[in-house]
C-alpha positions as CSV (number, residue, x, y, z in Angstrom):
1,X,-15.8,1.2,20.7
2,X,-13.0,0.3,23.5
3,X,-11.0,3.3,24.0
4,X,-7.9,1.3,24.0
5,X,-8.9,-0.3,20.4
6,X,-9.4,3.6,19.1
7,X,-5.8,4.2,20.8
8,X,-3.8,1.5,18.5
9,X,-6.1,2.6,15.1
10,X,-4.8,5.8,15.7
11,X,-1.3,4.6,16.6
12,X,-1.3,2.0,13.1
13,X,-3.2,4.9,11.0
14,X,-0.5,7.7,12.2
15,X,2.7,5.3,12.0
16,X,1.3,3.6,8.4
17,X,0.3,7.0,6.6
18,X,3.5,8.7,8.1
19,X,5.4,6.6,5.9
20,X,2.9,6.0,3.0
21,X,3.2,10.0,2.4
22,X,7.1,10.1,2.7
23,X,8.0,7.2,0.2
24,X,4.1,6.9,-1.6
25,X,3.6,3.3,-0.7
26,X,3.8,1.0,2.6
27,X,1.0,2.7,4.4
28,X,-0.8,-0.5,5.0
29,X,2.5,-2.5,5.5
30,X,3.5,-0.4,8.6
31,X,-0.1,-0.4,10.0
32,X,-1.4,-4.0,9.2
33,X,0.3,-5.8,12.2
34,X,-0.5,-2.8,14.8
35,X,-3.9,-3.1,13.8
36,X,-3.6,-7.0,14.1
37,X,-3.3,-6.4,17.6
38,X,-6.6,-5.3,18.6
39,X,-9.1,-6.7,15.5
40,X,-9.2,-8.8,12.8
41,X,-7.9,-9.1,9.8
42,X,-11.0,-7.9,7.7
43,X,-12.0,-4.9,10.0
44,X,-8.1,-3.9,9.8
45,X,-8.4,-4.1,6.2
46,X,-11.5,-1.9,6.4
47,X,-9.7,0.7,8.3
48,X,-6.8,1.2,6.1
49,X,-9.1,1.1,2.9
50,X,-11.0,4.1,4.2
51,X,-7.7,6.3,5.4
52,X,-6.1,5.0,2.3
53,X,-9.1,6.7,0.3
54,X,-8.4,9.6,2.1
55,X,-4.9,9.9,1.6
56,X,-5.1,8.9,-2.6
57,X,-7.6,11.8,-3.0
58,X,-5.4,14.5,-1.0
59,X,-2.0,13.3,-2.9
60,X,-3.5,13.2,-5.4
61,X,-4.3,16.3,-6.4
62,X,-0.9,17.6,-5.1
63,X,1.4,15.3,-7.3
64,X,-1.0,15.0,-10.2
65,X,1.8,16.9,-12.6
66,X,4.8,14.0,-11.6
67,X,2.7,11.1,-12.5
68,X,3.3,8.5,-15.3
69,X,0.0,8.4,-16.9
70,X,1.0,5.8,-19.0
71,X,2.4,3.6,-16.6
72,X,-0.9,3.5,-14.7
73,X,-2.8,3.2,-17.8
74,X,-0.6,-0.1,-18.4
75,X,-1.7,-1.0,-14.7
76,X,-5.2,-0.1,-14.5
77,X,-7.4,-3.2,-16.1
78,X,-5.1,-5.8,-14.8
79,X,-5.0,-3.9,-11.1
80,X,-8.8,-4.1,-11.0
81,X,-8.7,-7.6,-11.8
82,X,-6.3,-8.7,-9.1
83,X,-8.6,-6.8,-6.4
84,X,-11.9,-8.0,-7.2
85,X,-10.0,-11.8,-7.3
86,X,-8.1,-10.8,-3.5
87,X,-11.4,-9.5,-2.4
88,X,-13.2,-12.7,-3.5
89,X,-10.0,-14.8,-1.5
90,X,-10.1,-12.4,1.7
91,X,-14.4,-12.6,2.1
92,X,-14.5,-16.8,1.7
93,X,-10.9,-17.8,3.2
94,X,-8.4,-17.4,5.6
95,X,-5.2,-16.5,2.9
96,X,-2.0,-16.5,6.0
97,X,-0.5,-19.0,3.8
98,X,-0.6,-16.3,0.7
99,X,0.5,-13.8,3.3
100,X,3.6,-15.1,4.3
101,X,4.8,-16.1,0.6
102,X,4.4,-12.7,-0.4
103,X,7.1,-11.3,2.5
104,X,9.1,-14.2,1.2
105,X,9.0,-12.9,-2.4
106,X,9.6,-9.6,-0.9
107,X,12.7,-10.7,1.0
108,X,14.0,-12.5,-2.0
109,X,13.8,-9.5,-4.4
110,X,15.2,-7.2,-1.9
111,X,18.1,-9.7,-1.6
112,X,18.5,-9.7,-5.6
113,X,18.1,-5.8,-6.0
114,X,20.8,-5.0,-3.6
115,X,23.3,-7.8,-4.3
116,X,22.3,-8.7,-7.8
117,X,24.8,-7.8,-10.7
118,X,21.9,-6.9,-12.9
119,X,18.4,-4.9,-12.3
120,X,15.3,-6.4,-12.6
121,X,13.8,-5.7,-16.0
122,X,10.2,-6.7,-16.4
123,X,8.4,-7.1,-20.3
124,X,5.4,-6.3,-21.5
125,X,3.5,-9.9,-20.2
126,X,5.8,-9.5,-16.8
127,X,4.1,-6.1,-16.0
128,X,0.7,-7.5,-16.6
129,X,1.7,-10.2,-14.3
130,X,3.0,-7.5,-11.5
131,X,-0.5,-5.7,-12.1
132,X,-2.8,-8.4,-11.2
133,X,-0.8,-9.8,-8.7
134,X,-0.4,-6.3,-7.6
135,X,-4.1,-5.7,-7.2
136,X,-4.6,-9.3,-5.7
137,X,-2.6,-8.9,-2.6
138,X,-4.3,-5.6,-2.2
139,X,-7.3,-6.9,-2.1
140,X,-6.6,-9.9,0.2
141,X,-4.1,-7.6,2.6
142,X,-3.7,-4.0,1.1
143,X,-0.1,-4.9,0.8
144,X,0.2,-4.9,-2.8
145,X,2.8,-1.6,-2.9
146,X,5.9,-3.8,-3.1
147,X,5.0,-5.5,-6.2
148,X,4.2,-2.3,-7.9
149,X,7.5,-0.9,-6.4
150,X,9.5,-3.1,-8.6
151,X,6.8,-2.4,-11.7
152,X,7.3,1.2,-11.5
153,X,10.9,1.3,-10.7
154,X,11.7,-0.5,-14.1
155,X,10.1,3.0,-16.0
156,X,9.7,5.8,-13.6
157,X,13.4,6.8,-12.8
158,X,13.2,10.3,-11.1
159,X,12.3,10.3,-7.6
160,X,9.4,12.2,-7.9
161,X,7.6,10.7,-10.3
162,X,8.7,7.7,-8.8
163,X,6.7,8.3,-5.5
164,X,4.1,10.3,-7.5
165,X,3.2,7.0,-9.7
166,X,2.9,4.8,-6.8
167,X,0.5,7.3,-5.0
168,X,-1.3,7.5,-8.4
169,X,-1.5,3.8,-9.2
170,X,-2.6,2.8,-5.2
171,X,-5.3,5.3,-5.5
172,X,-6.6,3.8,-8.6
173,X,-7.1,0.3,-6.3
174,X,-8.3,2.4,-3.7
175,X,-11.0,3.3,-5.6
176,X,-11.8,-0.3,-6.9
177,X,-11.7,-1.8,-3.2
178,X,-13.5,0.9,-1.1
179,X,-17.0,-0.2,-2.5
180,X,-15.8,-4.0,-3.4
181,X,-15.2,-3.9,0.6
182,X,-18.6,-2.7,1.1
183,X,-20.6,-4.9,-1.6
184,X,-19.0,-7.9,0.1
185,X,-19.8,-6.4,3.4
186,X,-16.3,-6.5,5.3
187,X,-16.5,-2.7,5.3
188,X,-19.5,-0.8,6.8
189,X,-21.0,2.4,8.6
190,X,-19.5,2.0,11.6
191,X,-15.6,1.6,10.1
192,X,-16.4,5.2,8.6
193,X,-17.9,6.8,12.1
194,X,-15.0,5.1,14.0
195,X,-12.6,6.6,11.2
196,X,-13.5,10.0,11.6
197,X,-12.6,9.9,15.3
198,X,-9.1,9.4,14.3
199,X,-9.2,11.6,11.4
200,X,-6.8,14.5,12.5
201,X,-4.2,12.3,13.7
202,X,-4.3,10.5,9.9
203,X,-3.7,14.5,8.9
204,X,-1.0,14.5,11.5
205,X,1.0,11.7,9.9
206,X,0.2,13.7,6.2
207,X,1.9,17.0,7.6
208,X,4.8,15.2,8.6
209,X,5.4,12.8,6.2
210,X,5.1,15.5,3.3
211,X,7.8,18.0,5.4
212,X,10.1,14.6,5.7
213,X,10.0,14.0,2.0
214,X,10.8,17.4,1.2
215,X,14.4,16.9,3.5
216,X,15.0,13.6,2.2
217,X,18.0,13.3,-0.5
218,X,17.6,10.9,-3.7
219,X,20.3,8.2,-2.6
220,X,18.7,8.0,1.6
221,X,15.4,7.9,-0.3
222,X,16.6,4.7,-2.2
223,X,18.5,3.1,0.7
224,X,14.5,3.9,2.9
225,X,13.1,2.6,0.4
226,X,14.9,-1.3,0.2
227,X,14.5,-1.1,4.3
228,X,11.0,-0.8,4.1
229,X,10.6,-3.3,1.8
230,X,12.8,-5.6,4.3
231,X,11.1,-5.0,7.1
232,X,7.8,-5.2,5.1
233,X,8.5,-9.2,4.1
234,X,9.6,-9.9,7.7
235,X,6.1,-8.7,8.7
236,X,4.2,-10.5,6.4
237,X,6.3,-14.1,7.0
238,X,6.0,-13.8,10.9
C-alpha cells in the first residue's frame, strides 16, 4: 500500500480512537472524513470496523463494572437489526443523501438540548426507534454513536456509566458488523494486514485518551460532549 495512504489511516485511526476512548463514542465520526481523503467509503468503513473491534474488546473489559446491562439489553435486538439493514444499504447503494440528514438531525438535537426548556425524554417504542436507527447508520457509516448518545443519556446519568454504556452498546454492533462486513465482502484480508501496521499508534491514541478522561471534570465532559456532537453533524452534512 501507498505510504502516504498508511500515513492518513494512521492519522484518522489515532485522532478518531483518541476521542472515542475519552468520551466512549465518536471514534468513527472524527476519523470517517480523514479517511475519506485517501479511499472510499467502504474500505474506510472497513478500517474503523476493525480498530473499533479492537478498541470494544480492550474497554471492555476495563469498564465492564459501570455498564448498564439493562440498557444494552433494551438495545441489543433492535441494534442488530438496524446493522444488518445499513449493511444491506451501504453494499448495494450510494446512501450521501442518508448521510447528510443524519448530521442534520444531529445539528437539530444539539440545538434543542442546549437551548431547549425541557430534556429529551424518549419511551419505551422511542428507544426501540433510537436502537434500530442506531444500528442502521452504523452499518451504513459507523456513525451511529450520536443516536445512542441521546438513548443512553435519558437513563444512564453518572458520567461513568455514561461513557461505560456507550463503549458497551458500540461493541455489541461491533461485533454484529465485523463479520456482516466480511460476508458482504467490503471487509477482507488485506484491511486486517494493513491494520496491524498501524496498530501501535491505535494503542497510542488508547493511552492518551484514557489519561485525558481521567483529568476531565463532569461539567467540561458534558460541554465536549455537545461539541462533538456539533462538529460531528457539520461533518456528515458537508
Amino acid at each position: 500500500m501507498d505510504i502516504n495512504i498508511i500515513l492518513i489511516l494512521a492519522l484518522g485511526i489515532f485522532v478518531g480512537f483518541y476521542v472515542q476512548t475519552v468520551v466512549g463514542f465518536a471514534g468513527s465520526l472524527m476519523a470517517l472524513p480523514i479517511l475519506l481523503l485517501v479511499m472510499d467509503l467502504p474500505n474506510a468503513i472497513a478500517y474503523i470496523s476493525i480498530f473499533y473491534l479492537f478498541s470494544s474488546v480492550f474497554l471492555i473489559t476495563k469498564e465492564w463494572h459501570n455498564i448498564d446491562k439493562k440498557m444494552i439489553l433494551k438495545l441489543a435486538f433492535t441494534s442488530v437489526i438496524g446493522v444488518i439493514l445499513g449493511i444491506i444499504v451501504l453494499t448495494y447503494s450510494k446512501p450521501i443523501v442518508l448521510k447528510k440528514a443524519l448530521g442534520v438531525f444531529i445539528i437539530i438535537y444539539v440545538a434543542y438540548a442546549s437551548f431547549g426548556k425541557k430534556k429529551v425524554q424518549l419511551s419505551k417504542g422511542g428507544i426501540i426507534g433510537f436502537g434500530v436507527l442506531g444500528g442502521f447508520f452504523s452499518g451504513v457509516f459507523s456513525t451511529g454513536g450520536p443516536l445512542y448518545v441521546m438513548c443512553i443519556e435519558n437513563t444512564v446519568k453518572e458520567v461513568k456509566a455514561f461513557r461505560a454504556t456507550m463503549i458497551g452498546v458500540l461493541g455489541l454492533v461491533t461485533l454484529t458488523r465485523v463479520p456482516a462486513l466480511a460476508v458482504s465482502g467490503i471487509l477482507n484480508f488485506s484491511h486486517l494486514k494493513t491494520s496491524l501496521i498501524v496498530f501501535p499508534i491505535f494503542l497510542f491514541a488508547q493511552f492518551l485518551g484514557k489519561r485525558t478522561f481521567k483529568k476531565i471534570n463532569e461539567k467540561a465532559f458534558k460541554a465536549l460532549l455537545m461539541i462533538l456532537l456539533c462538529i460531528s453533524g457539520i461533518i456528515l452534512i458537508f
